[in-house]
C-alpha positions in Angstrom: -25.8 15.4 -26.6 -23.8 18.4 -25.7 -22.5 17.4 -22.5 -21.5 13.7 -24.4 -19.4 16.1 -27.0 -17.5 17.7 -23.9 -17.0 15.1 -22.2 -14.9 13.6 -25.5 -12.4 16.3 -24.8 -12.0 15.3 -21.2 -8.9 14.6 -20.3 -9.2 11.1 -19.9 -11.2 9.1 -22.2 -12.4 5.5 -21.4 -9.9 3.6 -22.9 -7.2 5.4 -21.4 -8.3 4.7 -17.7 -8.8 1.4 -18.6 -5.2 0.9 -20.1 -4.6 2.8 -17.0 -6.3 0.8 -14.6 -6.0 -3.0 -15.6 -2.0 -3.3 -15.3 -2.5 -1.9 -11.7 -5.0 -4.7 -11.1 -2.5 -7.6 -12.5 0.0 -5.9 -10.4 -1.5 -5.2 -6.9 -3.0 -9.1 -7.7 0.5 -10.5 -8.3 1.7 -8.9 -5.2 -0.8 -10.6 -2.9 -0.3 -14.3 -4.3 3.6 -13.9 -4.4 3.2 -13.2 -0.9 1.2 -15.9 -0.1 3.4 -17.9 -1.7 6.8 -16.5 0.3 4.6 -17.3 3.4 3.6 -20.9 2.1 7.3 -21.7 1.3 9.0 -20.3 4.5 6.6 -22.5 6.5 8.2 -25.6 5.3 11.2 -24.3 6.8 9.6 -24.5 10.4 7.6 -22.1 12.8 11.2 -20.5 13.7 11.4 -19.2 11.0 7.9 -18.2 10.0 7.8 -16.4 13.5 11.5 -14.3 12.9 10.5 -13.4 9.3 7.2 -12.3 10.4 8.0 -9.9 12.9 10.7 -8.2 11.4 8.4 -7.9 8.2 6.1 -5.7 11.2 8.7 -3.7 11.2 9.6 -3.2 8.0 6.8 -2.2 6.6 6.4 1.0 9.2 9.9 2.1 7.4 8.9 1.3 3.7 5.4 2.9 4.2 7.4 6.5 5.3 9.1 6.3 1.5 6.8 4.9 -0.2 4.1 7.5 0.9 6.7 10.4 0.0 6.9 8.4 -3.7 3.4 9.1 -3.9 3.4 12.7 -3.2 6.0 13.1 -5.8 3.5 11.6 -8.1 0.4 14.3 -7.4 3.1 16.9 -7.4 4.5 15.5 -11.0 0.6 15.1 -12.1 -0.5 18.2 -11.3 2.8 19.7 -13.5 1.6 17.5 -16.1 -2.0 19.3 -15.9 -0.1 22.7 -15.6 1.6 21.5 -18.9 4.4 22.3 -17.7 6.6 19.3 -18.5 10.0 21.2 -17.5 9.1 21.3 -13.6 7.1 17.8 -13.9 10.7 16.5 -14.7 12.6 18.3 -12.5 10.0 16.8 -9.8 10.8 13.4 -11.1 14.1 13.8 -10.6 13.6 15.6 -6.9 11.8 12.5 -6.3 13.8 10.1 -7.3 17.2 11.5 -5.2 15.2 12.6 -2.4 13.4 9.2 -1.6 16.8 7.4 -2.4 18.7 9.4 0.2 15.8 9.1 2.8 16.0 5.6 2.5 19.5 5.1 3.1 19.2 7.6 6.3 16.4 4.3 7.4 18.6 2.2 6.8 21.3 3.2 8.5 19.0 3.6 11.7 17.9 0.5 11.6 21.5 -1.3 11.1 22.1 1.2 14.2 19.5 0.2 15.9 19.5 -3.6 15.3 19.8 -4.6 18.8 17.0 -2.1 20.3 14.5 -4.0 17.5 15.6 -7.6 18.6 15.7 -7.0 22.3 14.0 -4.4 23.1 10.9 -4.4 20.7 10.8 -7.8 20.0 11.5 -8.7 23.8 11.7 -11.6 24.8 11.7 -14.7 21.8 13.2 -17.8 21.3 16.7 -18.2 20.8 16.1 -19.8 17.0 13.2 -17.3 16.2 16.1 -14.4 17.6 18.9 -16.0 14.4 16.3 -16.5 11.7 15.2 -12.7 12.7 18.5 -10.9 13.0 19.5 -13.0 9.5 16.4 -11.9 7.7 17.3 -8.1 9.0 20.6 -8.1 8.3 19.5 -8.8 4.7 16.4 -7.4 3.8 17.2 -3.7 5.5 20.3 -3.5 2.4 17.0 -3.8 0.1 15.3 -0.8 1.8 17.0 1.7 -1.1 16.4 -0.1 -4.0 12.7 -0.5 -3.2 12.5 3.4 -2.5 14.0 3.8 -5.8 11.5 1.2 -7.6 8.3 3.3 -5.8 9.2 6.6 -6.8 9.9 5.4 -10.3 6.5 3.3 -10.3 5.1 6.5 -8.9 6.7 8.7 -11.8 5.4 6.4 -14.4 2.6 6.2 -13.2 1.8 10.1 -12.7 2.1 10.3 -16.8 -0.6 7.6 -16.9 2.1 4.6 -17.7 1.0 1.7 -15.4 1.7 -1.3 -17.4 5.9 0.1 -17.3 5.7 -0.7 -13.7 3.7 -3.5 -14.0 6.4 -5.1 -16.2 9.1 -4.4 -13.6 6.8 -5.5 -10.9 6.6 -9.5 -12.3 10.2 -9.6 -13.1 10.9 -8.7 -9.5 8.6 -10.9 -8.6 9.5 -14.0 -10.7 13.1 -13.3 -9.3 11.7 -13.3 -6.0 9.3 -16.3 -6.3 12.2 -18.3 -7.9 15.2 -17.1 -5.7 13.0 -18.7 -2.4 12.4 -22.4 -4.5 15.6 -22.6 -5.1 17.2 -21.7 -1.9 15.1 -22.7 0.2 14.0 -26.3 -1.5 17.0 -26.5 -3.5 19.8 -25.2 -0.9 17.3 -26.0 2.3 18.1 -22.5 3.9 16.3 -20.8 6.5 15.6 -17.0 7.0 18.4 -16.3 4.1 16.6 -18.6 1.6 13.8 -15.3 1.6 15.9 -12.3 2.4 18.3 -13.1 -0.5 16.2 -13.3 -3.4 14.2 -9.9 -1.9 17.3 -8.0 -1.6 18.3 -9.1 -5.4 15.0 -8.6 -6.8 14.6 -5.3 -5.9 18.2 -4.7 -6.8 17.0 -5.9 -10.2 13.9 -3.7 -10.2 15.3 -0.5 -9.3 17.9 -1.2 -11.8 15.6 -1.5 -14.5 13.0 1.3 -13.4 15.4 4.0 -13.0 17.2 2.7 -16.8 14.1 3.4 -18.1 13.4 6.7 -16.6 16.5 8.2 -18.0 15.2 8.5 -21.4 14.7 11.7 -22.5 12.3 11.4 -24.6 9.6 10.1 -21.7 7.6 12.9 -21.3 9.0 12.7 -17.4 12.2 11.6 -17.4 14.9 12.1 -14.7 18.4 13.7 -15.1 21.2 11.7 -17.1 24.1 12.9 -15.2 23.1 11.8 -11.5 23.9 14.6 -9.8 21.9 15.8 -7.0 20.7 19.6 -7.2 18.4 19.6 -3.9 15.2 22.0 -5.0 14.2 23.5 -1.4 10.6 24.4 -2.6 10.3 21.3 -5.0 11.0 18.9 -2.1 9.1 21.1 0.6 5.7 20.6 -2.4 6.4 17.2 -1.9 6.5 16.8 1.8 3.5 18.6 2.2 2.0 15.5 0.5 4.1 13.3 1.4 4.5 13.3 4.7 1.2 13.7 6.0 0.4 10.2 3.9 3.4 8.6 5.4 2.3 9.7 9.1 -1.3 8.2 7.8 0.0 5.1 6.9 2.7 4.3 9.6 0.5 5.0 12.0 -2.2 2.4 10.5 0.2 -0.1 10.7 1.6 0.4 14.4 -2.4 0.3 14.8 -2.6 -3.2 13.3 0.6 -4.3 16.0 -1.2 -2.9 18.7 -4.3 -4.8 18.1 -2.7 -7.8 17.5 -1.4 -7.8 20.3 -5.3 -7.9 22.3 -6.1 -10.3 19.1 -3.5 -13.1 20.4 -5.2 -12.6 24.4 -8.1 -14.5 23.1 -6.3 -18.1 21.8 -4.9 -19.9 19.6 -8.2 -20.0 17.3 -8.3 -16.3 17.3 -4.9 -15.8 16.1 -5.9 -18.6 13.7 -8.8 -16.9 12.2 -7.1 -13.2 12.4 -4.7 -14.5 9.9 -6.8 -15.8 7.5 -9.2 -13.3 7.5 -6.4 -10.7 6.7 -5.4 -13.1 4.0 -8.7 -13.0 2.5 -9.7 -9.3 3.4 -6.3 -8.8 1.0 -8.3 -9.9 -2.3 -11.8 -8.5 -1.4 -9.7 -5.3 -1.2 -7.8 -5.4 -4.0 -9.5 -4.0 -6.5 -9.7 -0.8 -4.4 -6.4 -0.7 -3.7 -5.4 -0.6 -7.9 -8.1 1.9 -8.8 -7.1 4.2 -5.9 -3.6 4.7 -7.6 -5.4 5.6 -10.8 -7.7 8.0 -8.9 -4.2 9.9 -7.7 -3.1 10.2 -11.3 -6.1 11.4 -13.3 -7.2 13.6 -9.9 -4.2 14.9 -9.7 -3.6 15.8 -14.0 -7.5 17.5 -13.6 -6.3 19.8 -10.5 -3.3 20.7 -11.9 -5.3 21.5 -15.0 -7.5 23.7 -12.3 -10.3 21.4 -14.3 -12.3 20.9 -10.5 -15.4 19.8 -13.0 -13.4 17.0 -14.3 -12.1 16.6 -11.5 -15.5 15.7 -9.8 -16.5 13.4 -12.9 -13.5 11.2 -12.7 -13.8 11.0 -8.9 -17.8 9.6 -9.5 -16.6 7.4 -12.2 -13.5 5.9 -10.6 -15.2 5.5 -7.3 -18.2 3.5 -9.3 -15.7 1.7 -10.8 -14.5 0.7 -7.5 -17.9 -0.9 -6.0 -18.6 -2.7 -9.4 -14.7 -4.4 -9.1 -15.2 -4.5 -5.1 -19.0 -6.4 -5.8 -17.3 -9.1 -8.5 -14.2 -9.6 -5.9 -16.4 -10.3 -2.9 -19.3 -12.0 -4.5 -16.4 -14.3 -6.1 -14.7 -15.1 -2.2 -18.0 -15.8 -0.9 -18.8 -18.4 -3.4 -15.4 -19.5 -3.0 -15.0 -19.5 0.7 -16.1 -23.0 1.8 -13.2 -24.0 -0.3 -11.2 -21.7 0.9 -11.8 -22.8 4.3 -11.3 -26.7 3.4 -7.7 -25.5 1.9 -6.7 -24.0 5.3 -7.4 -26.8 7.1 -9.3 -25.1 10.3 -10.9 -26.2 13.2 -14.6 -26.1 13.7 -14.4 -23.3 16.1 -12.2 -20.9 13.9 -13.8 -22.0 10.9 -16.9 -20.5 12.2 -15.4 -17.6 13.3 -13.3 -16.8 10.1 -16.6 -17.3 8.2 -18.7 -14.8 10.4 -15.9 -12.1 9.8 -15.5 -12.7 6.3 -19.2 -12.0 6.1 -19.0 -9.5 8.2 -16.1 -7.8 5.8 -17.8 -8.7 2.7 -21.2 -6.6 3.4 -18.9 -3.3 4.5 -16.3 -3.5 1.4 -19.2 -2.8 -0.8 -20.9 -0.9 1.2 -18.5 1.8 3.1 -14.4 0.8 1.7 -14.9 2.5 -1.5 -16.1 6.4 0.2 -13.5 5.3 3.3 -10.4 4.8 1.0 -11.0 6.0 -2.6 -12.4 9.2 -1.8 -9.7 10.2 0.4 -7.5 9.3 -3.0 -9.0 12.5 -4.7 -8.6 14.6 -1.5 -4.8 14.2 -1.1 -4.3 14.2 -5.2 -5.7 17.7 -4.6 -2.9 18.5 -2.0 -6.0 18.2 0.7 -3.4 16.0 2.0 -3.5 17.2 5.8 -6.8 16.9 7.0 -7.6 13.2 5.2 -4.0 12.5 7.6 -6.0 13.9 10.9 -9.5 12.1 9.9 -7.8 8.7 9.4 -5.3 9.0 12.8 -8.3 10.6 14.9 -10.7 7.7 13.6 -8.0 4.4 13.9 -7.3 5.4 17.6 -10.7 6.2 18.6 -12.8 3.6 17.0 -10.4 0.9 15.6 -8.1 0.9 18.7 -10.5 1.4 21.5 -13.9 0.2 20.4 -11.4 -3.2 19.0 -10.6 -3.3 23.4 -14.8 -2.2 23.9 -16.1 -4.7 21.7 -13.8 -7.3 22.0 -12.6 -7.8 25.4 -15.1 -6.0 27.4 -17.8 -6.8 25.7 -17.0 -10.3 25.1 -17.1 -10.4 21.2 -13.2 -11.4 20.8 -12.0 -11.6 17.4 -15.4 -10.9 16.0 -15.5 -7.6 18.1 -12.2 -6.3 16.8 -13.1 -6.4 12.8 -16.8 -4.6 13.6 -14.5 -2.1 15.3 -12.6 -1.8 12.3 -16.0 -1.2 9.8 -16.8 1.5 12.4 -13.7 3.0 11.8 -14.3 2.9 8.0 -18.1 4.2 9.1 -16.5 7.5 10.6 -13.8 8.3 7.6 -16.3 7.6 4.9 -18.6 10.5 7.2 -16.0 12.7 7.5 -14.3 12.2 3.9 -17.9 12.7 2.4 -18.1 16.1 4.4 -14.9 17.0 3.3 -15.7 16.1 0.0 -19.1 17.9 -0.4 -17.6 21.1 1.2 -16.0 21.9 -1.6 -12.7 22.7 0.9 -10.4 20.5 -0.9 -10.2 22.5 -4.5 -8.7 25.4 -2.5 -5.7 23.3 -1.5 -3.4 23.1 -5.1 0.0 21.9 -4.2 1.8 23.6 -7.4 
């Protein structure tokens, strides 16, 4: 009875995670099927251009990952102000933020309009003369986005750090409608290639930082950024940040250079293995979903409980959020398995790589709701609680180790192929969930307050 009376002056009560939580489910949900869709309609254009888009989207994402992991340790840093009460520096963060991200983004895009010819010769190598034009128009286009997307992040990231997820949520369909949209019409309307993609993506983002930043200059949010646009660097503000930021950026780039690397070994074993590697990511997408959303709840409330120095709280929302996580991961995945045989006839796939794509799916099923939650969630709470460092060295020690070279082990050594280089990714997700758990239990992390 006592402990149900405290617990009604927690910081967070159940309504207010789940006001918090469902917009970043509708969001993260949207995002998957509008990319499906983008894929689904560039396909009509022809393999060229699937193939150009494709790999410079490889690319890109190393880039926006560096920004978008720097808008997310704005957001702990503005969250834990917001603990501190201390709404005067939680807005001068948000502006920090906000210029800082901007500016880093145009010094990536510059590099990579300077470096244009190194990525389409030189890292690319050697590809087809048409998949060589639909790639160098979809760059040309899409790196002029690269800003306005930094922009949107660290604003989603600011609303979302004063427990405001449905603001971004909002912005986040418009974008997408205008993207969605923009590619029917030019590429079934106006029959364009590459540019029938890059177009609407460079306007809808224009369109959602736009909006996002508009919003954020009302004062009377309780973060808001500066009116008058001028830049006033903070050396120690923007250092707090880094030391969040940057360690998750690291985390995350490398993941993805991890992915190209063992596509690479995943394209050695046939057509039917590239085949089933493709849809299997497609699927792995939804199963995962749900994580994905509640782990950018976890970073706000985490992050309002340390700033708070509320580490019991901070402890209770972690259980709950994380529980929150297997019950949404079980639903997903019980749903695509029922689903699968359908989603199998859809695709259309051999009898060979339907097998296969089954067998992994399975395989992926049983391990998100069993290990993804403790692998990926938990690790949330550690970096909301500026334990941002050694959650970066876990993850980069475990993907080259395990993922990398038990993927080469398993599946060309070993003969397992495809199959051999997911059940070297769940032993990858084995390790971090040890190690985070450790981490976690040690206590370690609540001596690593960012502000």
């Amino acid at each position: 009875m006592k402990q149900a009376k405290e617990r009604r002056l927690y910081l967070f009560d159940d309504k207010a995670l789940a006001v918090l939580i469902v917009p970043l489910i509708i969001e993260q949900f949207l995002a998957v099927l509008v990319g499906m869709a983008d894929s689904v309609m560039i396909a009509s254009v022809g393999e060229a251009a699937v193939s150009g888009v494709s790999l410079v989207d490889n690319i890109m994402v190393l880039f926006i990952n560096a920004f978008s992991a720097l808008a997310a340790g704005g957001a702990v840093i503005c969250g834990q102000y917001l603990g501190q009460r201390d709404e005067k520096l939680a807005c001068r963060a948000s502006t920090q933020i906000v210029w800082f991200v901007t500016l880093v983004s145009l010094v990536l895009m510059v590099v990579i309009y300077c470096g244009k010819w190194f990525i389409l010769h030189v890292v690319f190598g050697s590809i087809d003369g048409d998949v060589m034009r639909h790639a160098n128009i979809y760059l040309l286009i899409v790196s002029a986005s690269i800003p306005f997307l930094a922009m949107y992040n660290a604003g989603a990231a600011i609303f979302r750090a004063m427990g405001d997820s449905k603001a971004p949520m909002k912005v986040s369909i418009l974008m997408n409608l205008i993207n969605v949209t923009g590619n029917a019409v030019l590429i079934y309307g106006f029959h364009m290639g590459a540019e029938g993609v890059a177009i609407p993506t460079l306007v809808s983002r224009m369109t959602a930082a736009i909006v996002i930043i508009a919003m954020l200059v009302n004062q009377k949010l309780r973060l808001h950024i500066d009116r008058d646009f001028h830049f006033r660097p903070d050396g120690r503000m923007i250092r707090r940040i880094l030391s969040i930021g940057v360690p998750n950026g690291l985390e995350n780039s490398m993941f993805q250079l991890g992915k190209i690397l063992v596509l690479s070994l995943v394209s050695s074993f046939g057509t039917y293995a590239i085949a089933a590697n493709a849809v299997c990511n497609v699927i792995a997408m939804f199963e995962i979903l749900p994580g994905v959303a509640v782990n950018l709840a976890i970073t706000t409330v985490i992050a309002r409980c340390v700033g708070a120095d509320m580490y019991d709280q901070a402890r209770y929302y972690t259980k709950k959020l994380i529980g929150i996580t297997y019950a949404g991961m079980c639903l997903m995945n019980i749903l695509i398995v029922l689903l699968l045989p359908i989603i199998l006839r859809i695709y259309n796939l051999s009898d060979i790589t339907s097998e296969i794509t089954r067998q992994i799916i399975y395989l992926h099923t049983i391990s998100s709701m069993l290990v993804w939650p403790i692998s990926f969630s938990l690790p949330s709470t550690l970096r909301a609680a500026g334990d941002a460092q050694v959650t970066m060295y876990i993850s980069l020690i475990s993907m080259w180790l395990f993922r990398i070279v038990f993927s080469y082990i398993l599946g060309k050594y070993m003969g397992m192929g495809v199959f051999g280089v997911w059940a070297a990714m769940i032993i990858d997700w084995c390790f971090r969930a040890v190690c985070m758990m450790i981490r976690y239990k040690s206590g370690r992390w609540m001596l690593k307050k960012a502000v």
